[in-house]
HTML snippet that shows the backbone in 3Dmol.js (N, CA, C, O; Angstrom):
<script src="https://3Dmol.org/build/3Dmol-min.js"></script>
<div id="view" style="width:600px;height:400px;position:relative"></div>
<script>
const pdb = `
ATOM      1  N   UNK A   1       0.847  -1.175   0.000  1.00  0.00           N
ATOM      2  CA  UNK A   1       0.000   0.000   0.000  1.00  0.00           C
ATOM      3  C   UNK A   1       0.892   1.236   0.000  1.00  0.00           C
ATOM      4  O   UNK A   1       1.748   1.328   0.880  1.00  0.00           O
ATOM      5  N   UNK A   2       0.777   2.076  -0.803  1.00  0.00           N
ATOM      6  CA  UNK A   2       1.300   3.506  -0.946  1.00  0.00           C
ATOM      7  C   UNK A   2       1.021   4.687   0.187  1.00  0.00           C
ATOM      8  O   UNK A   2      -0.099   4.784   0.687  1.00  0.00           O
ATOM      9  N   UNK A   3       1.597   5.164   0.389  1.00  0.00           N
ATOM     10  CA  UNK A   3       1.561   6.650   1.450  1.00  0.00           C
ATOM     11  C   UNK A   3       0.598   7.358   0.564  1.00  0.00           C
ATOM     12  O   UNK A   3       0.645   7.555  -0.650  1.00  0.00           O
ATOM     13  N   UNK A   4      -0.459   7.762   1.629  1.00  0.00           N
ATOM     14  CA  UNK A   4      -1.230   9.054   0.622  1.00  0.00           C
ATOM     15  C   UNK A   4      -0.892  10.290   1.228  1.00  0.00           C
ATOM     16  O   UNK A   4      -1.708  11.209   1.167  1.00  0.00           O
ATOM     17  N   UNK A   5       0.010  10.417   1.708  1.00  0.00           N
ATOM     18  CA  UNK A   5       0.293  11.799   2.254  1.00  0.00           C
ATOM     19  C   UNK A   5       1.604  12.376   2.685  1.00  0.00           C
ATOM     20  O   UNK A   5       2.345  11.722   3.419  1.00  0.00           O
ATOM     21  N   UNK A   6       1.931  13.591   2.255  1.00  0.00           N
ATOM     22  CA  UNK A   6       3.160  13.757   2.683  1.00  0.00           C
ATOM     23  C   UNK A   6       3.755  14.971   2.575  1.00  0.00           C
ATOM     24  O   UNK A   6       2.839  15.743   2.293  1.00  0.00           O
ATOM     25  N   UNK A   7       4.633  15.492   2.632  1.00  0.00           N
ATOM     26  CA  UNK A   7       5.329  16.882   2.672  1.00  0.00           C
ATOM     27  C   UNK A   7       6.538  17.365   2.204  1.00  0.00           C
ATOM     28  O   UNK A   7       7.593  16.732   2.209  1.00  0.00           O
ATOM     29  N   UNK A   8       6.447  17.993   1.978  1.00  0.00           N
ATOM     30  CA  UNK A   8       8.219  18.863   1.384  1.00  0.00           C
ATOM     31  C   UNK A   8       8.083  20.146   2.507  1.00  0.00           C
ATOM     32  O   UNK A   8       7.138  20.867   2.825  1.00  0.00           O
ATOM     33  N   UNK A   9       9.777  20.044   3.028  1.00  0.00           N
ATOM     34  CA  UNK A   9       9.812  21.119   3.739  1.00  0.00           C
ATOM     35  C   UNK A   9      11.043  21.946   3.290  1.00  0.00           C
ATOM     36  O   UNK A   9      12.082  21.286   3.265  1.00  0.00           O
ATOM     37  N   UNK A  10      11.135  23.018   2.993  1.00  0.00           N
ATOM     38  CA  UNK A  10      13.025  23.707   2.240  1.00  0.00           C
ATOM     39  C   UNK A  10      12.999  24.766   3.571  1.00  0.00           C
ATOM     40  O   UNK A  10      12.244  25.620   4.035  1.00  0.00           O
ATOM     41  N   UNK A  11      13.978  24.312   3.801  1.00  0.00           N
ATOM     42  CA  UNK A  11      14.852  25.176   4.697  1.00  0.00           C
ATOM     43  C   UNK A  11      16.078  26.034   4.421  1.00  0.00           C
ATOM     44  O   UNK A  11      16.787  25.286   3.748  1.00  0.00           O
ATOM     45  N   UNK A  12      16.784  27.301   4.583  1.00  0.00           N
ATOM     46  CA  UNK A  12      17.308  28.160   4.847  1.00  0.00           C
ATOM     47  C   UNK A  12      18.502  28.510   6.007  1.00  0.00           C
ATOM     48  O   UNK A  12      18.111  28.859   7.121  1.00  0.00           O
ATOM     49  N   UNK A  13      19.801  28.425   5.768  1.00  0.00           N
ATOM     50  CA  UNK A  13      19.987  29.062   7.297  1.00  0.00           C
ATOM     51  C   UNK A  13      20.553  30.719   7.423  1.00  0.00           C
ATOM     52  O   UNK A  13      21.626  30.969   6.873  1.00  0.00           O
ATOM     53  N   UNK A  14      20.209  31.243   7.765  1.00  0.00           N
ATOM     54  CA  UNK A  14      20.325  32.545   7.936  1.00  0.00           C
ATOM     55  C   UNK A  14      20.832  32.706   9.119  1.00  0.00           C
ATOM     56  O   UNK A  14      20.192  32.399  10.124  1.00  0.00           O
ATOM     57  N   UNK A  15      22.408  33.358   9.182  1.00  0.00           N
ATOM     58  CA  UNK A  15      22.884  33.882  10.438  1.00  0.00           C
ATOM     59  C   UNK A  15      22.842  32.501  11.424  1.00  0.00           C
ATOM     60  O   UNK A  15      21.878  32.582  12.186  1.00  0.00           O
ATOM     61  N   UNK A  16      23.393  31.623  11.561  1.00  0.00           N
ATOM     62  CA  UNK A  16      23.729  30.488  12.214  1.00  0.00           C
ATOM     63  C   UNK A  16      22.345  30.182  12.737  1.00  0.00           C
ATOM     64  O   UNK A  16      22.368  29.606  13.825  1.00  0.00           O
ATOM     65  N   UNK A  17      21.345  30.382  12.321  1.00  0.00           N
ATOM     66  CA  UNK A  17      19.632  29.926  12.453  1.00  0.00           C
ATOM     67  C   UNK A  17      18.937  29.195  11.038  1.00  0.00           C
ATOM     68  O   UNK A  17      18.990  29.447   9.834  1.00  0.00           O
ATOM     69  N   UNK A  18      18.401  28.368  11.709  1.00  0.00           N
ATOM     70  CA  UNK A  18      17.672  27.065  10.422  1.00  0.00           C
ATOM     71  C   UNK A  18      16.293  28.264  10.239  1.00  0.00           C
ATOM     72  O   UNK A  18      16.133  29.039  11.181  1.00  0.00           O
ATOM     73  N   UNK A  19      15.490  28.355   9.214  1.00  0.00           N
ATOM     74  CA  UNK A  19      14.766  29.360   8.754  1.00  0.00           C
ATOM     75  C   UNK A  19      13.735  28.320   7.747  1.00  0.00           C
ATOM     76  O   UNK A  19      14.179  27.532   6.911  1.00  0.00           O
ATOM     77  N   UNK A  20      12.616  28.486   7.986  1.00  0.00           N
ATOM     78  CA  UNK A  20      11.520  27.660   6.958  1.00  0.00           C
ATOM     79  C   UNK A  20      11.491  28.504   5.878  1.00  0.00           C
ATOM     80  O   UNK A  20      11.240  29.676   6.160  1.00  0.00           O
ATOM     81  N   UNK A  21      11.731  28.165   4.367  1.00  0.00           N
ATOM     82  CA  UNK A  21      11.413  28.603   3.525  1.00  0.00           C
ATOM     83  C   UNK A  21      10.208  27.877   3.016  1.00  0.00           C
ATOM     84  O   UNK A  21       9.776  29.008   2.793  1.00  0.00           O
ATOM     85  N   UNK A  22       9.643  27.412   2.782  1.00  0.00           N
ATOM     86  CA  UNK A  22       8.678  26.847   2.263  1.00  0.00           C
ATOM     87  C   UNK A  22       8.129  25.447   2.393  1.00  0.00           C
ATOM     88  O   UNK A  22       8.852  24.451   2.375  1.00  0.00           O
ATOM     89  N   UNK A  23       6.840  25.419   2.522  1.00  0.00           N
ATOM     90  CA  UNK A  23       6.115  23.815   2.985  1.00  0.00           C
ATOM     91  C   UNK A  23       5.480  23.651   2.246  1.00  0.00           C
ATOM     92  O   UNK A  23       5.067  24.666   1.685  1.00  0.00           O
ATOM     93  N   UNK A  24       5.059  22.535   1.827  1.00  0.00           N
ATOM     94  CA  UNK A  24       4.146  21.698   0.738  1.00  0.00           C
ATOM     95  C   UNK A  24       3.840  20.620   0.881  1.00  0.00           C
ATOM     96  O   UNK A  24       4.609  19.660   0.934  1.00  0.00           O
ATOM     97  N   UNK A  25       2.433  20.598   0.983  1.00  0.00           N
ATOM     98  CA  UNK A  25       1.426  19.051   1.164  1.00  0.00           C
ATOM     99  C   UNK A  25       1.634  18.378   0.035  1.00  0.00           C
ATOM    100  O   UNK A  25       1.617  19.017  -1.017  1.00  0.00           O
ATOM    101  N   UNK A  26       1.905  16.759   0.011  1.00  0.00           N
ATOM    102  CA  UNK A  26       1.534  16.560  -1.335  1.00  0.00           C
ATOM    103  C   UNK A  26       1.082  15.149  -0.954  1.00  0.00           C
ATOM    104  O   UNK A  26       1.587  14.643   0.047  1.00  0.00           O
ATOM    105  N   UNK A  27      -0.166  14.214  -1.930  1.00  0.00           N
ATOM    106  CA  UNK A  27      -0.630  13.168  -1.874  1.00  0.00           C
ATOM    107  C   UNK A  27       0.224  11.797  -2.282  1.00  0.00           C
ATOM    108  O   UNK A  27       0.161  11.076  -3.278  1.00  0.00           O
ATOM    109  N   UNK A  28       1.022  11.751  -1.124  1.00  0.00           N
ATOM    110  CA  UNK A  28       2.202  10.424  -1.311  1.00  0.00           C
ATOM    111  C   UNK A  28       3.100  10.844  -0.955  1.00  0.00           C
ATOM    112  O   UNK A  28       3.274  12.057  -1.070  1.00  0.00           O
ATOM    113  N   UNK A  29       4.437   9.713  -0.139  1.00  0.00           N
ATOM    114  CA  UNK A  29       5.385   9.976   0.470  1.00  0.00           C
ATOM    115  C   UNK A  29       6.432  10.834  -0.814  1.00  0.00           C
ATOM    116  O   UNK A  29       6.183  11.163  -1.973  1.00  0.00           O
ATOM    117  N   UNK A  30       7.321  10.937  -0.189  1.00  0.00           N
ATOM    118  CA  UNK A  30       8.158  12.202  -1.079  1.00  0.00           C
ATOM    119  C   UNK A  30       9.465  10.884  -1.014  1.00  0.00           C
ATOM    120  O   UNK A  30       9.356  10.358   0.093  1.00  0.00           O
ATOM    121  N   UNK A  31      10.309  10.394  -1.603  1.00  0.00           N
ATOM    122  CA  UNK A  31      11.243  10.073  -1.791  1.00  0.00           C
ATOM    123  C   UNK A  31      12.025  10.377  -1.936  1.00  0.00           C
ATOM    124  O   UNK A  31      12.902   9.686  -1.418  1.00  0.00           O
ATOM    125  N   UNK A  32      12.470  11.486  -2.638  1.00  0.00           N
ATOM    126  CA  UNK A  32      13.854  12.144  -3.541  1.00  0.00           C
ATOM    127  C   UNK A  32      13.405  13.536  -4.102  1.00  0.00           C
ATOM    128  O   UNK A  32      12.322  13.681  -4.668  1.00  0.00           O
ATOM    129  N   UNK A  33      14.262  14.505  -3.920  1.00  0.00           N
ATOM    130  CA  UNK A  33      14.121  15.748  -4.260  1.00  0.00           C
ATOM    131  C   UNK A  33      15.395  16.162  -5.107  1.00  0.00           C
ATOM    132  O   UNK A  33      16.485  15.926  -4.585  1.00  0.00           O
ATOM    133  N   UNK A  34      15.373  16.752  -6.355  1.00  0.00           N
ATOM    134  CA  UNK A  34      16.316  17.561  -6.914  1.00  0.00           C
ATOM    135  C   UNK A  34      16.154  18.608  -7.002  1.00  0.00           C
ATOM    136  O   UNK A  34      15.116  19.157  -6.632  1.00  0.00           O
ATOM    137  N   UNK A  35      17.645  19.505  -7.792  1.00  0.00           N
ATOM    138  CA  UNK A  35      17.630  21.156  -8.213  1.00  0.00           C
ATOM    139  C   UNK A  35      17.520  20.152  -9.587  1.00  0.00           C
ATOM    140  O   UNK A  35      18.001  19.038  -9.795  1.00  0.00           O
ATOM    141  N   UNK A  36      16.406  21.321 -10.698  1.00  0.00           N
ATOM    142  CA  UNK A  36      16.169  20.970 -12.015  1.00  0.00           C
ATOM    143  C   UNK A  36      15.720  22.156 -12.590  1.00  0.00           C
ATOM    144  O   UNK A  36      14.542  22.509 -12.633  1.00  0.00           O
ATOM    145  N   UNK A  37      16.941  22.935 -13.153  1.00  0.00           N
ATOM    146  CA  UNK A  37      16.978  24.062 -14.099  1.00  0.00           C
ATOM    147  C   UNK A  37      16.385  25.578 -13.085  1.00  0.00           C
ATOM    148  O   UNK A  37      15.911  26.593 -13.595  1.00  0.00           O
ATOM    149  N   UNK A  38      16.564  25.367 -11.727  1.00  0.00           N
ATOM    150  CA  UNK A  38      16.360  26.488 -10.762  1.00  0.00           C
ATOM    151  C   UNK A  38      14.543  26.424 -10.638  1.00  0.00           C
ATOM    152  O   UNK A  38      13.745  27.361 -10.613  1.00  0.00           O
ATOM    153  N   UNK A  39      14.262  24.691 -10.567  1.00  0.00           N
ATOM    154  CA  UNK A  39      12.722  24.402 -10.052  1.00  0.00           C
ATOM    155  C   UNK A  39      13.068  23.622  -9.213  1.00  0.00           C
ATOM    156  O   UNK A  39      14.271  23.596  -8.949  1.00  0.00           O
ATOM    157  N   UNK A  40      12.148  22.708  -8.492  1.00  0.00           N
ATOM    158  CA  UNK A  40      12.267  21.557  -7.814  1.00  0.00           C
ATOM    159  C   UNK A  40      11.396  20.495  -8.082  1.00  0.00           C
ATOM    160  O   UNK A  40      10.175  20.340  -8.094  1.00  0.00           O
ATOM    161  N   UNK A  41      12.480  19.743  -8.314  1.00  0.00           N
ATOM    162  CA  UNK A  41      12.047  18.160  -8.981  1.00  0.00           C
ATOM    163  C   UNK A  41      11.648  17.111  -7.600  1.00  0.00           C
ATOM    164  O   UNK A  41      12.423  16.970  -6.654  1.00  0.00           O
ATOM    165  N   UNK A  42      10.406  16.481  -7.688  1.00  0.00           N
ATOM    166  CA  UNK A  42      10.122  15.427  -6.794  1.00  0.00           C
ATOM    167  C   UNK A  42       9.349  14.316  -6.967  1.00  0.00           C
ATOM    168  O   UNK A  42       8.190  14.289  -7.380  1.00  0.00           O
ATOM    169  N   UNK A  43      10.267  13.096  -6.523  1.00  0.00           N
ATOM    170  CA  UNK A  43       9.733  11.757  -7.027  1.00  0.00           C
ATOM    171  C   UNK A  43       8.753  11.867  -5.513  1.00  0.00           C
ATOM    172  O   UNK A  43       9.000  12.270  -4.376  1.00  0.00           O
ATOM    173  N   UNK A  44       7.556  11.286  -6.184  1.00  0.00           N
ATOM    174  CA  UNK A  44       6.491  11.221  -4.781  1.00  0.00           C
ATOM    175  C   UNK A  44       5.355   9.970  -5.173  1.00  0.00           C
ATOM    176  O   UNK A  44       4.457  10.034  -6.013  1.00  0.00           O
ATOM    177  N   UNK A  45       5.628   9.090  -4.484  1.00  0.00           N
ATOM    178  CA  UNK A  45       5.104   8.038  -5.006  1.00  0.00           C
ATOM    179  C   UNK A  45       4.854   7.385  -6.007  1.00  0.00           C
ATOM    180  O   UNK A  45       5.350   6.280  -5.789  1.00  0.00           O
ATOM    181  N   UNK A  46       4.201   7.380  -7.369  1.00  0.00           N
ATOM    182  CA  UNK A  46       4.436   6.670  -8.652  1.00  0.00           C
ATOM    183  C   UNK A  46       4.541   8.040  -9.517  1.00  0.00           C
ATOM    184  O   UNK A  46       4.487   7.943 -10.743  1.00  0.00           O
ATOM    185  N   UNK A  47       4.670   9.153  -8.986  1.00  0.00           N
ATOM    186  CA  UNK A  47       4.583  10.253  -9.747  1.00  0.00           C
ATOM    187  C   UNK A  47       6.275  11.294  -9.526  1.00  0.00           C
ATOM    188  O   UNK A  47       6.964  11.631  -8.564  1.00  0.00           O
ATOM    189  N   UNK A  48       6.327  11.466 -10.921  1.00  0.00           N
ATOM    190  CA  UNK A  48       7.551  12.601 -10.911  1.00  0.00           C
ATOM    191  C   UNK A  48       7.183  13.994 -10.721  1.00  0.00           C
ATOM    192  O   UNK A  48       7.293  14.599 -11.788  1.00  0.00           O
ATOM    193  N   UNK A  49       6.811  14.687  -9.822  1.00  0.00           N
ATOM    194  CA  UNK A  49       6.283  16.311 -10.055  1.00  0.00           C
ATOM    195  C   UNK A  49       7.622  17.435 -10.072  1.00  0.00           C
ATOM    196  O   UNK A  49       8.675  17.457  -9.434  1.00  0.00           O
ATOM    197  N   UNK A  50       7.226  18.049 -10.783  1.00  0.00           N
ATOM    198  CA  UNK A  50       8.049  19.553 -11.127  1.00  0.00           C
ATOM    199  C   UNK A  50       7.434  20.617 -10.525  1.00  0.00           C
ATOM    200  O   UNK A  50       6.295  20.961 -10.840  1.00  0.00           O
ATOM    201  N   UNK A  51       8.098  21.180  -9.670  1.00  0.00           N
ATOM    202  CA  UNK A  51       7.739  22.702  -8.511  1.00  0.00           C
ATOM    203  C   UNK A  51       8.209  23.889  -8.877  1.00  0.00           C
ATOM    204  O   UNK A  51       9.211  24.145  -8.209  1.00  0.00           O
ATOM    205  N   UNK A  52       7.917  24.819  -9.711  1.00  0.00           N
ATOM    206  CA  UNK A  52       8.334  26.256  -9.678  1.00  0.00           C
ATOM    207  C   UNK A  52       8.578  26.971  -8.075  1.00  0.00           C
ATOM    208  O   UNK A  52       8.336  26.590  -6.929  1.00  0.00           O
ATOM    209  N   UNK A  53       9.089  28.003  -8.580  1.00  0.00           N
ATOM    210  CA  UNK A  53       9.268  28.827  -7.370  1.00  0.00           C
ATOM    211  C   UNK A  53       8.227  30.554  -7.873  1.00  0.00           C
ATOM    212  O   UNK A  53       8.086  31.209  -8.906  1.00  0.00           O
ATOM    213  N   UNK A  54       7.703  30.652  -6.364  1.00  0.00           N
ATOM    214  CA  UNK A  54       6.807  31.784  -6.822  1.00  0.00           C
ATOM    215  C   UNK A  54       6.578  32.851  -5.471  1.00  0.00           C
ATOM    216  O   UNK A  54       6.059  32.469  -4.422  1.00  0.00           O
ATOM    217  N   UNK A  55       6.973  33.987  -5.665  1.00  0.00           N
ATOM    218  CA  UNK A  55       6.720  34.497  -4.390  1.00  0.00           C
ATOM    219  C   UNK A  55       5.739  35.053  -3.996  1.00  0.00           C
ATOM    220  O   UNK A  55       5.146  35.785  -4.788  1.00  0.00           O
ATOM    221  N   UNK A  56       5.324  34.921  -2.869  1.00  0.00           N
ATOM    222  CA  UNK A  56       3.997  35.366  -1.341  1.00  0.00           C
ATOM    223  C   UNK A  56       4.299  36.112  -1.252  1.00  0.00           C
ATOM    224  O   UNK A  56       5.486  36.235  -1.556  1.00  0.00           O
ATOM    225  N   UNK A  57       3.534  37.386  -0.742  1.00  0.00           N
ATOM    226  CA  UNK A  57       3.285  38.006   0.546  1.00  0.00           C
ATOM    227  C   UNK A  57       4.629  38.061   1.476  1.00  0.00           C
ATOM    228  O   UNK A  57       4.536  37.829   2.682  1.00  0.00           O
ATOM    229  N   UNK A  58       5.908  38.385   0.854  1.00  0.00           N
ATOM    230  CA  UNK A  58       7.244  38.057   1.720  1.00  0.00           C
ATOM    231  C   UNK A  58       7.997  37.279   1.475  1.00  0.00           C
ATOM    232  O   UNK A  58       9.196  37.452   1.258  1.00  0.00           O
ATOM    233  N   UNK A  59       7.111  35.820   1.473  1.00  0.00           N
ATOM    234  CA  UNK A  59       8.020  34.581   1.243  1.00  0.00           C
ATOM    235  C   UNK A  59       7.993  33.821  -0.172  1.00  0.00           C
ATOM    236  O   UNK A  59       7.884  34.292  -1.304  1.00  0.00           O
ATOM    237  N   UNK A  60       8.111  32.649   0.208  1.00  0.00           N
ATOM    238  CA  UNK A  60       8.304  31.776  -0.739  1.00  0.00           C
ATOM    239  C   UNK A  60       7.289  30.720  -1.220  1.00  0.00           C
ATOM    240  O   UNK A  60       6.591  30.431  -0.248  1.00  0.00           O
ATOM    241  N   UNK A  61       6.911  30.020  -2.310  1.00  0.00           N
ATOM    242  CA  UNK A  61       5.660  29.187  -2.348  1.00  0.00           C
ATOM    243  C   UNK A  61       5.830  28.519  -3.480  1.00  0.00           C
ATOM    244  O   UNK A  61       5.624  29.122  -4.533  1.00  0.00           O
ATOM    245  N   UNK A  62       6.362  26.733  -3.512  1.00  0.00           N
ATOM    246  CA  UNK A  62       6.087  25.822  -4.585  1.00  0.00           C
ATOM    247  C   UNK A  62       4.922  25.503  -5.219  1.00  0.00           C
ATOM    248  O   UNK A  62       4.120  24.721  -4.709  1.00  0.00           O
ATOM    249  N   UNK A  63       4.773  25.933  -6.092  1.00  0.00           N
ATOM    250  CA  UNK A  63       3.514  25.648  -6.940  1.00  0.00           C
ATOM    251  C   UNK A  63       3.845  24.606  -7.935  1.00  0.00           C
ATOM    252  O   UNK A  63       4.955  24.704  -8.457  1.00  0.00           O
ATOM    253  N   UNK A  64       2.932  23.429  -8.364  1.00  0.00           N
ATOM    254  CA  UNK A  64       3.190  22.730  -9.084  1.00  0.00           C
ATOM    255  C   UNK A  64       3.157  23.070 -10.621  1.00  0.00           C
ATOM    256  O   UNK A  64       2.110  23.579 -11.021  1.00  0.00           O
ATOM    257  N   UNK A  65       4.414  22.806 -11.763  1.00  0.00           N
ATOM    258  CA  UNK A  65       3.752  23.329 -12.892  1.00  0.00           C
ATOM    259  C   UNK A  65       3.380  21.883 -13.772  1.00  0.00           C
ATOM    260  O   UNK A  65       2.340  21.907 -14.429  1.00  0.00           O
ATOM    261  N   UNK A  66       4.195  20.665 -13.789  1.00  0.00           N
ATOM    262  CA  UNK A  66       3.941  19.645 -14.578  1.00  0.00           C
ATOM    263  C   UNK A  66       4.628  18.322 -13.988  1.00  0.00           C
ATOM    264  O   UNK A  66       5.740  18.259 -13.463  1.00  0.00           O
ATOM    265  N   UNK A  67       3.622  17.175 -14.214  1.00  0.00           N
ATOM    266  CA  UNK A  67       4.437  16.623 -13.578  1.00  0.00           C
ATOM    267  C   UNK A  67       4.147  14.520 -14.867  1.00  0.00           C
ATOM    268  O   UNK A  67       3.652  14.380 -15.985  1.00  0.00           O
ATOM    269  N   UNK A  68       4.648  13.629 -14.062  1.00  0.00           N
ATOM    270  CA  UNK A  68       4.563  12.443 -15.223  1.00  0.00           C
ATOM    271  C   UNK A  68       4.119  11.366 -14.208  1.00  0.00           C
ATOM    272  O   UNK A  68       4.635  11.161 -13.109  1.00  0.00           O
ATOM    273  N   UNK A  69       3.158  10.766 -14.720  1.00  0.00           N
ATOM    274  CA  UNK A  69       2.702   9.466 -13.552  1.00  0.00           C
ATOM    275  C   UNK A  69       3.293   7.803 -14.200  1.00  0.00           C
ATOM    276  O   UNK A  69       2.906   7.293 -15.251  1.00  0.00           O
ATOM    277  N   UNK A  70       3.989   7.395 -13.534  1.00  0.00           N
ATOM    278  CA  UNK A  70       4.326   6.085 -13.849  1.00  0.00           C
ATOM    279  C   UNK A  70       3.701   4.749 -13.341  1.00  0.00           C
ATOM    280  O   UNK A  70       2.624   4.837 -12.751  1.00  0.00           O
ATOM    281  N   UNK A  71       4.316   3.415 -13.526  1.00  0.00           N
ATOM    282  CA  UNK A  71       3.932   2.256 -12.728  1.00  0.00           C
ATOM    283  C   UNK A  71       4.327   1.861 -12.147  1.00  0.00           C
ATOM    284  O   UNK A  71       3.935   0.727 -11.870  1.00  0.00           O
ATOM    285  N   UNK A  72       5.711   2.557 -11.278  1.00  0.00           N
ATOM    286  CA  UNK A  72       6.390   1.976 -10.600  1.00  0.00           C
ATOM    287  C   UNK A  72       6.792   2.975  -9.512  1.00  0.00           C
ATOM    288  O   UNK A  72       6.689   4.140  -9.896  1.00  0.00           O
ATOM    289  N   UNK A  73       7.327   2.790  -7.956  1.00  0.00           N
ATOM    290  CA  UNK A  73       7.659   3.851  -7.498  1.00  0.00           C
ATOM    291  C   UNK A  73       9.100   4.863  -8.046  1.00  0.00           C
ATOM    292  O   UNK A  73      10.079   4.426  -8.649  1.00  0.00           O
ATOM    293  N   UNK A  74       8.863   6.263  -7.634  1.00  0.00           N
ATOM    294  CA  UNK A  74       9.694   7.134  -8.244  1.00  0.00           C
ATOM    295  C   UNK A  74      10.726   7.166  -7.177  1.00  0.00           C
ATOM    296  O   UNK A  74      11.123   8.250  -6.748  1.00  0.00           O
ATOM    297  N   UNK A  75      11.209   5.971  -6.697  1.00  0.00           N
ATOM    298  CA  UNK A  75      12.259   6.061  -5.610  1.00  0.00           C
ATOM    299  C   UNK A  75      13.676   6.851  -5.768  1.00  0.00           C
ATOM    300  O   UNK A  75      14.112   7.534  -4.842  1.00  0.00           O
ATOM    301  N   UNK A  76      14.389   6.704  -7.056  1.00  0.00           N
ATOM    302  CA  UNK A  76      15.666   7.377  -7.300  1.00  0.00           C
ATOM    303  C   UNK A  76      15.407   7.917  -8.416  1.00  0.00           C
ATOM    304  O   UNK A  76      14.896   7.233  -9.302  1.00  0.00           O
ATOM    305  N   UNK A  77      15.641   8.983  -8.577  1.00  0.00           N
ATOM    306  CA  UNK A  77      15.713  10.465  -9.576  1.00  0.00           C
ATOM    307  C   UNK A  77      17.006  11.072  -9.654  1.00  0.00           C
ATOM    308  O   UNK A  77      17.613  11.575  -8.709  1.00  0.00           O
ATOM    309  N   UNK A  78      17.403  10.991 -10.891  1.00  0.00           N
ATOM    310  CA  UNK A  78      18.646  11.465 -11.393  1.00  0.00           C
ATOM    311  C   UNK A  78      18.485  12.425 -12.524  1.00  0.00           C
ATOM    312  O   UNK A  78      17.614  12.301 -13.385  1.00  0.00           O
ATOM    313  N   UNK A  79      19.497  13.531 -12.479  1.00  0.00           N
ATOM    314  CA  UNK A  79      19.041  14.559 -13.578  1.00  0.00           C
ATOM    315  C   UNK A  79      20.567  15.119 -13.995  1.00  0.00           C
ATOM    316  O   UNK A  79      21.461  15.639 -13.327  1.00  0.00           O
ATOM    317  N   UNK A  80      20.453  14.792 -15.318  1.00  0.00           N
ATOM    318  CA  UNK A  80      21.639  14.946 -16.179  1.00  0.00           C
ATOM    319  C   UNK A  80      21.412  15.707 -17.144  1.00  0.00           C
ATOM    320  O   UNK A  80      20.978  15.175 -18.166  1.00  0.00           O
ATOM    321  N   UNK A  81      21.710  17.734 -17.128  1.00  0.00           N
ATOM    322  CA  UNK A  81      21.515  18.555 -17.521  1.00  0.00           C
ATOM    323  C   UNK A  81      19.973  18.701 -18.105  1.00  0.00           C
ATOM    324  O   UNK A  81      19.273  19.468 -17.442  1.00  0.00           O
ATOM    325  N   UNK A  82      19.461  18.199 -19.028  1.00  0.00           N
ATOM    326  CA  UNK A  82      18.160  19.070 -18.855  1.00  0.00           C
ATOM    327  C   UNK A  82      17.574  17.177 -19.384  1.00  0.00           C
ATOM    328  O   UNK A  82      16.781  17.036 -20.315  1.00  0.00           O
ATOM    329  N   UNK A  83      17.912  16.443 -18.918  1.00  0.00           N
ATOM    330  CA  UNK A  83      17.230  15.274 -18.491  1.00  0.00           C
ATOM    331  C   UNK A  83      16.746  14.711 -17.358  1.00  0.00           C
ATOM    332  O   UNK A  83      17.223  15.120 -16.300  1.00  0.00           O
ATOM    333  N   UNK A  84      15.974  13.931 -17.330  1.00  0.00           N
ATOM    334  CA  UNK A  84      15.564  13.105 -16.004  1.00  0.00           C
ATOM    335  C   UNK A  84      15.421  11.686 -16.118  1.00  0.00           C
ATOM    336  O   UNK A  84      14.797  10.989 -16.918  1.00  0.00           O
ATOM    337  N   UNK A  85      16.122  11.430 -15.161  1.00  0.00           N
ATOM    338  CA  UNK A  85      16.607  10.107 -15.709  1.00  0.00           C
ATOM    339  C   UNK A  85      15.791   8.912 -13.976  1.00  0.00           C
ATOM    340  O   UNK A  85      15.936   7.690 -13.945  1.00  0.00           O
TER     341      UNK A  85
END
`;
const viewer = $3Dmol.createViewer("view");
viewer.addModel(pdb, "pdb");
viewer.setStyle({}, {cartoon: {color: "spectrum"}});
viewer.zoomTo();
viewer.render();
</script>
């Protein structure tokens, strides 16, 4: 049975202090996170999603822009210049 729930958290440290930059719910455990072309790439259960960056009210906020559903879990994600492997 698959995780239906789960989170991304990016953190910051500013001045010898850990700092939340940004949180995100998402439906399935999160496995693996990359940098992919200054977005964020995440394998999350049978799905590969792609996260822009977009700014709040101050801060920071992943919005999803596209992402690829497979049949298998997205456990290891590798990215070799503007591939995903």
């Amino acid at each position: 049975v698959e995780p239906n729930q789960g989170r991304i958290l990016v953190f910051s440290v500013e001045e010898h202090k850990v700092v939340l930059v940004a949180e995100k719910e998402t439906k399935g455990a999160v496995y693996n996170l990359n940098s992919f072309g200054g977005k964020l790439l995440a394998g999350i259960n049978n799905r590969i999603q792609l996260y822009r960056w977009a700014a709040r009210e101050g801060s920071r906020e992943l919005l999803p822009e596209c992402s690829h559903h497979g049949n298998i879990l997205a456990l290891y994600v590798v990215t070799r210049g503007d591939f995903i492997v």
